[in-house]
C-alpha positions as CSV (number, residue, x, y, z in Angstrom):
1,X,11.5,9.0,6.4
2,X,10.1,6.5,8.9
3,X,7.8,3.5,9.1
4,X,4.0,2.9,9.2
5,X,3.2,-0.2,9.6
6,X,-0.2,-1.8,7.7
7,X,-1.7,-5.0,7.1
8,X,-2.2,-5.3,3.1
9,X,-4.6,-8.1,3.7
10,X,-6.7,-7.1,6.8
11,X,-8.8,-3.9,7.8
12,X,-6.1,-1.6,9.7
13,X,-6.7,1.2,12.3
14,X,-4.4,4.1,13.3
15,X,-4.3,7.9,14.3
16,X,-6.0,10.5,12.6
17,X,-2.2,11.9,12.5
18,X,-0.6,8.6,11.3
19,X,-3.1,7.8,8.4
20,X,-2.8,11.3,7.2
21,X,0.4,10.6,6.1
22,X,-0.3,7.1,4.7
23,X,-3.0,8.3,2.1
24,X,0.5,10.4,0.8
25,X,1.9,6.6,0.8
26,X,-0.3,5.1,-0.7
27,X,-0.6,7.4,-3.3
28,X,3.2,7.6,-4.1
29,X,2.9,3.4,-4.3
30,X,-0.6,4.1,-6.7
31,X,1.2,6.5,-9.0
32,X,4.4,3.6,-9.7
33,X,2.0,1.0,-9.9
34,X,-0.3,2.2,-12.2
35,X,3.0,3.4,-14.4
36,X,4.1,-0.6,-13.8
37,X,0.0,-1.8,-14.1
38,X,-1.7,0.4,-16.0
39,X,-5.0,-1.5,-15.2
40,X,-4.3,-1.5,-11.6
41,X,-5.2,1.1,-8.9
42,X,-4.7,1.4,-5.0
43,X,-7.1,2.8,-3.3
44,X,-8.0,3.4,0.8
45,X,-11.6,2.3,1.2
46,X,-14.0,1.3,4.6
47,X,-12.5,4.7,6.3
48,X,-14.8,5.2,9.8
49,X,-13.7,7.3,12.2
50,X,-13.6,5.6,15.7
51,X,-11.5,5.9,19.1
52,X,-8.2,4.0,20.1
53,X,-7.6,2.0,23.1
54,X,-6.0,4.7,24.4
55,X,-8.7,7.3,23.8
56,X,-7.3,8.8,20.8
57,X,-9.0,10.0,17.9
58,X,-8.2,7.2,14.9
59,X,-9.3,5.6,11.7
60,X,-10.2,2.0,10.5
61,X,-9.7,1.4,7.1
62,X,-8.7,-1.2,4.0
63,X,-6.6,-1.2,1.5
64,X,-7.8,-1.9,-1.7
65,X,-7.0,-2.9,-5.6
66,X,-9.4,-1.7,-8.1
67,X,-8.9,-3.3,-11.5
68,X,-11.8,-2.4,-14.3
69,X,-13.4,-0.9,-11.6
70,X,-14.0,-3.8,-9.2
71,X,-12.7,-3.3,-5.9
72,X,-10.3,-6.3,-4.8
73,X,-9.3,-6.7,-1.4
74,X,-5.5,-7.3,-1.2
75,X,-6.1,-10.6,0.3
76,X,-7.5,-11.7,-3.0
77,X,-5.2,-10.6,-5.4
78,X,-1.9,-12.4,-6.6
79,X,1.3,-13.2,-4.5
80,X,3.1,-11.5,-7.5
81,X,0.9,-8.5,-7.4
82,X,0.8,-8.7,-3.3
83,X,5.0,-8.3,-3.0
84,X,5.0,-5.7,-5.7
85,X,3.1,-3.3,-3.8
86,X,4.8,-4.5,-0.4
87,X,8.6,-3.5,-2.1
88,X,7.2,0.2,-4.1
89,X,7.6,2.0,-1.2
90,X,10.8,1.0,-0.4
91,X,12.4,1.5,-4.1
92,X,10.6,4.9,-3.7
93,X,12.5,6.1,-1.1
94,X,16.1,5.0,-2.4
95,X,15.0,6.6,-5.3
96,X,14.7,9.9,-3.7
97,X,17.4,9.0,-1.1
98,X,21.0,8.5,-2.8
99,X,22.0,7.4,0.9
100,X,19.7,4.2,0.7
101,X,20.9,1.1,-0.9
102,X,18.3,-1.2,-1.7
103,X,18.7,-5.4,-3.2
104,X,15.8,-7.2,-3.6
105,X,16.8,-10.5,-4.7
106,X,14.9,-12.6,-7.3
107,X,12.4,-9.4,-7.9
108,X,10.8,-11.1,-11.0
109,X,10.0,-14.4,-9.0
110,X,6.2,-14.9,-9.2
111,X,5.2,-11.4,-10.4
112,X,3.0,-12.0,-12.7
113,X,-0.3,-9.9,-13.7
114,X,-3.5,-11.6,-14.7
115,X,-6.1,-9.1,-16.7
């Protein structure tokens, strides 16, 4: 349990250590989706190596949909699609947490998939 913090719409960069365990994320988030979506995919994409501020080893990267095999950044897809994938990870973890209570009020509201 914790928090790792990403932009959905911009290129991100973190810690070797940190994006380790986001690629797990992403692919728990992937694996709903996809059971929500069938024609919709996350994927991690633009990975460089690079160093930090601070001198530590890191990673710059984007987050990706790929529908039909286009790649879409975030940024482009639908506000529906956008807060879907910004709520999985959350209904993930009360799902595997019975200590976790999560509302999400008016989930349905502009969710909408266009194929």
């Amino acid at each position: 349990m914790g928090e790792i913090l990403v932009n959905l719409l911009e290129p991100n960069e973190m810690p070797l250590h940190i994006f380790e365990d986001l690629t797990l994320v992403i692919k728990q988030i992937d694996l709903v989706l996809n059971a929500i979506i069938p024609s919709l995919h996350l994927e991690i994409t633009n990975q460089k190596e690079l160093f930090l501020k601070n001198g530590e080893e890191g990673i710059s990267f984007e987050i990706v949909s790929v529908k039909n095999n286009k790649y879409i950044p975030l940024k482009y897809e639908s506000e529906g699609i956008k807060r879907l994938i910004s709520v999985i990870s959350s209904m993930i973890a009360a799902y595997n947490n019975y200590s976790i209570c999560l509302m999400i009020d008016k989930f349905d509201s502009g969710i909408f998939d266009t194929c």
